[in-house]
C-alpha positions as CSV (number, residue, x, y, z in Angstrom):
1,X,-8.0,-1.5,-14.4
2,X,-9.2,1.4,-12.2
3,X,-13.1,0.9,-12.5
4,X,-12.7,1.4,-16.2
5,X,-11.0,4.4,-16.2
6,X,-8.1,5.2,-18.6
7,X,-7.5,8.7,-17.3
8,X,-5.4,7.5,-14.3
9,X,-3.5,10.8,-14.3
10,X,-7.0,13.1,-14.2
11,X,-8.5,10.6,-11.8
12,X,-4.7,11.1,-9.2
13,X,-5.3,15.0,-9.3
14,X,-9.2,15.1,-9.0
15,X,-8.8,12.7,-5.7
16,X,-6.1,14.5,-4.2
17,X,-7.6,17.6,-4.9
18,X,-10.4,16.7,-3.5
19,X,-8.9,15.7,-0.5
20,X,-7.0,18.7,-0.2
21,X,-8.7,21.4,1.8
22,X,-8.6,25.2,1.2
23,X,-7.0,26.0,4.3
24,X,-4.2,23.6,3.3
25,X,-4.0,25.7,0.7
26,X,-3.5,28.5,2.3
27,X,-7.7,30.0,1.8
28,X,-7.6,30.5,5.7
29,X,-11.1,32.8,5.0
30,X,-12.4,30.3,2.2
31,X,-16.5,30.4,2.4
32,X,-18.0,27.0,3.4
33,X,-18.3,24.8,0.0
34,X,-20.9,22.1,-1.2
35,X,-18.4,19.8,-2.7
36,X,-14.9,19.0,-0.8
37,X,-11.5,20.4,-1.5
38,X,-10.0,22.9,-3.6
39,X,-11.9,24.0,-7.1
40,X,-10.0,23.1,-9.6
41,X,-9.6,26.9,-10.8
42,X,-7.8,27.5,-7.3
43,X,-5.7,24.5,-8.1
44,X,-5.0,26.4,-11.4
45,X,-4.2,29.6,-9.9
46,X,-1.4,28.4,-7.2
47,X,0.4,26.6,-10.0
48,X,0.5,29.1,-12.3
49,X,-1.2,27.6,-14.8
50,X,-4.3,28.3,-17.2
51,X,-7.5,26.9,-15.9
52,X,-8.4,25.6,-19.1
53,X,-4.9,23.6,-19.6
54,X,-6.1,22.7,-15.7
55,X,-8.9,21.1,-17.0
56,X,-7.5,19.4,-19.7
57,X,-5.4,17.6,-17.2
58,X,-8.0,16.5,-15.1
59,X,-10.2,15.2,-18.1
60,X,-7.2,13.8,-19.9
61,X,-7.2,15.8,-23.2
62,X,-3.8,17.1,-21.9
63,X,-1.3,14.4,-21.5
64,X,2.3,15.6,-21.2
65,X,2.8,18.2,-18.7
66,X,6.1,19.7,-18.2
67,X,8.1,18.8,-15.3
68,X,7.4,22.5,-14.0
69,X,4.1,21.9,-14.5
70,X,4.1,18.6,-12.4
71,X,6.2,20.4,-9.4
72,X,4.1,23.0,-9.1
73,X,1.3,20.4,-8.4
74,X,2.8,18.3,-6.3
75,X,3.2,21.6,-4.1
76,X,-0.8,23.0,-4.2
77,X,-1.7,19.3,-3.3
78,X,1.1,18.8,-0.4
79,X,2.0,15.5,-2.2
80,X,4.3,13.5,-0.2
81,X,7.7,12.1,-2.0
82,X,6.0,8.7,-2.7
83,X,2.5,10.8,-4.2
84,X,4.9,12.6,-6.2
85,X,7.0,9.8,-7.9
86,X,3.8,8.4,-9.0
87,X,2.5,12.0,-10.3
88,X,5.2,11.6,-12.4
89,X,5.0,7.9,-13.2
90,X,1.3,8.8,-14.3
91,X,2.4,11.3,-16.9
92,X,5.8,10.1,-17.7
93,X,5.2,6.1,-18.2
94,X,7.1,5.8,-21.2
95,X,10.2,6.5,-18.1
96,X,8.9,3.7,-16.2
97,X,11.9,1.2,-16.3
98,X,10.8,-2.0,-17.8
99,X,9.6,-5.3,-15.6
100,X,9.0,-8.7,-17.0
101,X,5.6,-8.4,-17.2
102,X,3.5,-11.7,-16.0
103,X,6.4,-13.8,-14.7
104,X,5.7,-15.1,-11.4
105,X,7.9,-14.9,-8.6
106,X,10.6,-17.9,-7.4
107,X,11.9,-17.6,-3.9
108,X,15.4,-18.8,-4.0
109,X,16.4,-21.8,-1.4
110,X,18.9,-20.0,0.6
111,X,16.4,-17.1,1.1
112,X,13.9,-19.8,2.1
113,X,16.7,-21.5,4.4
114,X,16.9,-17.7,6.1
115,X,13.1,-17.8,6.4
116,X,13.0,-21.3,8.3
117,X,16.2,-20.1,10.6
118,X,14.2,-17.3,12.3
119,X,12.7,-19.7,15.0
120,X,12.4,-16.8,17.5
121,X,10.6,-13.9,15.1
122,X,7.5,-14.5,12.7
123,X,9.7,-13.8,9.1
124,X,8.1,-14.0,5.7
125,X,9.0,-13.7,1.9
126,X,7.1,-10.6,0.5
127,X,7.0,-10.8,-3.6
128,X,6.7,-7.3,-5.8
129,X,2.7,-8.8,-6.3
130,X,2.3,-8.8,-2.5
131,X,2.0,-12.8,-2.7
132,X,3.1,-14.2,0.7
133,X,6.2,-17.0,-1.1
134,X,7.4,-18.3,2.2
135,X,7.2,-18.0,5.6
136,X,7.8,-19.4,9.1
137,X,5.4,-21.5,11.7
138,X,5.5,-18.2,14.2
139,X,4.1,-16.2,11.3
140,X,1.3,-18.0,10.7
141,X,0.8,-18.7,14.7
142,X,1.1,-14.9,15.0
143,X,-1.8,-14.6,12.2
144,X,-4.4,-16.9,13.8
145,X,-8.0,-17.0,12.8
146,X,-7.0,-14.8,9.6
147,X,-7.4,-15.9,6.2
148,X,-5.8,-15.7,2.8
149,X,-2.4,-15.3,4.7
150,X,-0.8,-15.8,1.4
151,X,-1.7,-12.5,0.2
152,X,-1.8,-9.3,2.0
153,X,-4.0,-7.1,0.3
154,X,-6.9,-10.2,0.1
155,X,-6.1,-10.6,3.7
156,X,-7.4,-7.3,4.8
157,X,-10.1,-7.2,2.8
158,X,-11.6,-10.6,2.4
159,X,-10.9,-12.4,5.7
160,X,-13.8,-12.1,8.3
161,X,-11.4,-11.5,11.3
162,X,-9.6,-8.7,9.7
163,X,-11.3,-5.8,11.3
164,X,-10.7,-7.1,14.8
165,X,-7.3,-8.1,14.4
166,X,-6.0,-4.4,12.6
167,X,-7.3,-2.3,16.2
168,X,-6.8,0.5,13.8
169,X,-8.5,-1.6,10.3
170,X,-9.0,1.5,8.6
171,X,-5.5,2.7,8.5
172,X,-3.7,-0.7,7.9
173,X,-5.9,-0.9,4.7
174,X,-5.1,2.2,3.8
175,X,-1.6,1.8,3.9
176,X,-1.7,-1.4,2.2
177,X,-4.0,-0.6,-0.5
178,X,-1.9,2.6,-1.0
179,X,1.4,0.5,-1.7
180,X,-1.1,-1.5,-4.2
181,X,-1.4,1.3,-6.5
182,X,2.3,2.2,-6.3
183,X,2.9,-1.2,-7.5
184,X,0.1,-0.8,-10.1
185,X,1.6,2.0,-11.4
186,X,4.8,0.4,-12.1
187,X,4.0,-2.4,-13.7
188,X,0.6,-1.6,-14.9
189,X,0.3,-4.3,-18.0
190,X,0.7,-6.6,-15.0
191,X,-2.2,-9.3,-15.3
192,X,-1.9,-10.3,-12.0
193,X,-2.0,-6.8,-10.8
194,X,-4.6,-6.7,-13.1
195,X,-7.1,-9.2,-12.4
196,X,-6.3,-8.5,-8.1
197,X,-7.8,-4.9,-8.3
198,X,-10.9,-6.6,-10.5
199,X,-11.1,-8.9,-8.1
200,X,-11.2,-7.0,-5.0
201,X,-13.4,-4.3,-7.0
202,X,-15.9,-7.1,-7.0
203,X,-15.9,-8.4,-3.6
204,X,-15.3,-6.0,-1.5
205,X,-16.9,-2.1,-1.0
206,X,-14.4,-0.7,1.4
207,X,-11.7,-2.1,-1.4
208,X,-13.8,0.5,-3.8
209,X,-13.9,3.1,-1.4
210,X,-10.6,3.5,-0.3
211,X,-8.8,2.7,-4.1
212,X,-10.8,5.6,-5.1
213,X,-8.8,7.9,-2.9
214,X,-5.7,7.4,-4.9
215,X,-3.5,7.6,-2.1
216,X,0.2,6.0,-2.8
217,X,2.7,4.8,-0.5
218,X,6.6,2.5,-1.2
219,X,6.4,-0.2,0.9
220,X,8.7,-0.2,3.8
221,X,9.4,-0.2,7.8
222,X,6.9,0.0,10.0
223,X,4.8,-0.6,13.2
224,X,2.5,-3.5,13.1
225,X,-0.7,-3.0,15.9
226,X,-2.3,-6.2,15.8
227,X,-4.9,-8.1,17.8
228,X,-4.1,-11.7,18.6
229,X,-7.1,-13.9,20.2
230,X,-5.3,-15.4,22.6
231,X,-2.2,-12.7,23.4
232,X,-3.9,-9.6,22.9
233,X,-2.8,-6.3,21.3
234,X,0.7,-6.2,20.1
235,X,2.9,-4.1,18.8
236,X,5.5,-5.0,16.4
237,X,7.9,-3.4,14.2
238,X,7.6,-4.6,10.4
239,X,11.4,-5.2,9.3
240,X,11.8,-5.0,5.8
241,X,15.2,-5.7,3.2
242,X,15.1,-6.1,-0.1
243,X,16.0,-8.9,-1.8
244,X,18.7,-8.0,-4.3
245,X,17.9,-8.1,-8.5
246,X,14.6,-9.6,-7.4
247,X,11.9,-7.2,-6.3
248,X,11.4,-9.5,-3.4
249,X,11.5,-8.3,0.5
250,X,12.5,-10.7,3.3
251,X,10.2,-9.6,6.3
252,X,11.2,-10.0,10.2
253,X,9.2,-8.9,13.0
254,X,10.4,-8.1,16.2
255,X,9.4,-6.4,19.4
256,X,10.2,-4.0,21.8
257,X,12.6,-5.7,24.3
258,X,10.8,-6.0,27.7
259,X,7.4,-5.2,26.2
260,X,3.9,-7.6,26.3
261,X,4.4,-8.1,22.5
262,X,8.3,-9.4,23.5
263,X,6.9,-11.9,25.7
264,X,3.7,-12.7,23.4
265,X,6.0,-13.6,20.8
266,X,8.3,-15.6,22.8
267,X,4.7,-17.4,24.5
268,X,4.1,-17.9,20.3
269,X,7.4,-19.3,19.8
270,X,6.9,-22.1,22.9
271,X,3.9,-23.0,21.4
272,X,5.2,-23.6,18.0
273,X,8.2,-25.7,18.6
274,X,6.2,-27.7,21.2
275,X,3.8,-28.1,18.2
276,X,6.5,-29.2,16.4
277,X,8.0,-31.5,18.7
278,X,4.8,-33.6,19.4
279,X,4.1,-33.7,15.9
């Protein structure tokens, strides 16, 4: 599942301390290092634990730390409320509450009559697999030239035009792969979730690089830069509700009233319903 390994809690804590610097850690005077971060002795020392039980954490010998134990390193490696949850998750998966493992997801005809309603904002159907279900003419008008716009995560990766339409590729990749392994890590028997990872393993380098970073992130609201061909860069926010009992999220995007990505999208919407009304 993660390039083989089984030790996903001593893989989380080697990435992110590795990623965690010593002056983060409050070594302001630290000596200049070969390898990057903290050692895992200093990691040891600020959480008041043994550098051997340390150890035995990273290399998965030790596999039930206490909830003190998890808080104190959640603290030394500045993990963020979303990082933390799946620290726990990671050590605690006999907590994680139980999903119907394999069952794929239905998008129910009112939520699809919502979906076709929003004429004036691109609007989508998001399932807990991040499968695009459903979604609107202006959606896919707004995502031009990209490919695989039926799955998220493939789209970033896999279609050619992703890395000029993200201005910023690096960080929308980040973000979404980081939401992947939250969703891996709740429903990690997942076959789906399973086979995606191998799949984008395979294909894609950057996919490697940046899932071995461990980073973790619920997904939620948030600003959208994007890079149409025609309309140039836009700026939208990513509206996100959850769909009730389902683990599905109804997605609007809107802009900022007045703005170029207001009038883009209303130039997008003209275009689609004349579409429409020729065809």
């Amino acid at each position: 599942m993660d390039n083989g390994s089984n030790n996903l809690l001593g893989d989380f804590l080697r990435a992110r301390r590795e990623s965690t610097s010593p002056a983060q850690a409050g070594f302001l005077h630290a000596p200049s290092r070969r390898t990057p971060g903290l050692r895992r002795e200093e990691v040891a020392m600020l959480a008041g634990v043994s550098g051997s039980y340390y150890i035995r954490l990273e290399q998965g010998r030790e596999r039930n730390p206490s909830a003190q134990v998890l808080s104190a390193l959640a603290r030394v490696l500045r993990l963020d409320p979303d990082a933390t949850e799946y620290l726990y998750s990671l050590a605690h998966p006999w907590a994680r509450p139980q999903v119907e493992t394999g069952v794929m997801d239905q998008v129910s005809p009112s939520l699809l009559r919502l979906v076709n309603l929003s004429r004036h904002a691109p609007a989508l159907v998001l399932g807990r697999r991040f499968e695009v279900l459903a979604h609107n003419p202006l959606l896919e008008a707004l995502y031009e030239g990209m490919t695989h716009i039926d799955h998220c995560v493939r789209m970033i990766y896999l279609s050619p035009a992703a890395v000029d339409f993200y201005p910023d590729w690096e960080k929308a990749a980040r973000a979404k792969t980081a939401q992947l392994r939250t969703a891996v890590a709740a429903d990690p028997d997942d076959p789906y979730l399973r086979g995606l990872v191998a799949e984008l393993t395979a294909q894609s380098a950057e996919f490697r690089r940046i899932w071995a970073l461990h980073e973790v992130r619920a997904r939620g609201n948030e600003i959208k830069e994007l890079r149409h061909p025609r309309l140039g860069d836009l700026s939208l926010s990513w509206e996100v509700l959850s769909v009730s009992g389902t683990g599905q999220k109804f997605v609007s995007l809107a802009a900022e009233p007045g703005s170029h990505s207001e009038w883009a999208l209303r130039e997008l919407a003209e275009s689609v319903g004349a579409s429409a009304a020729r065809g």
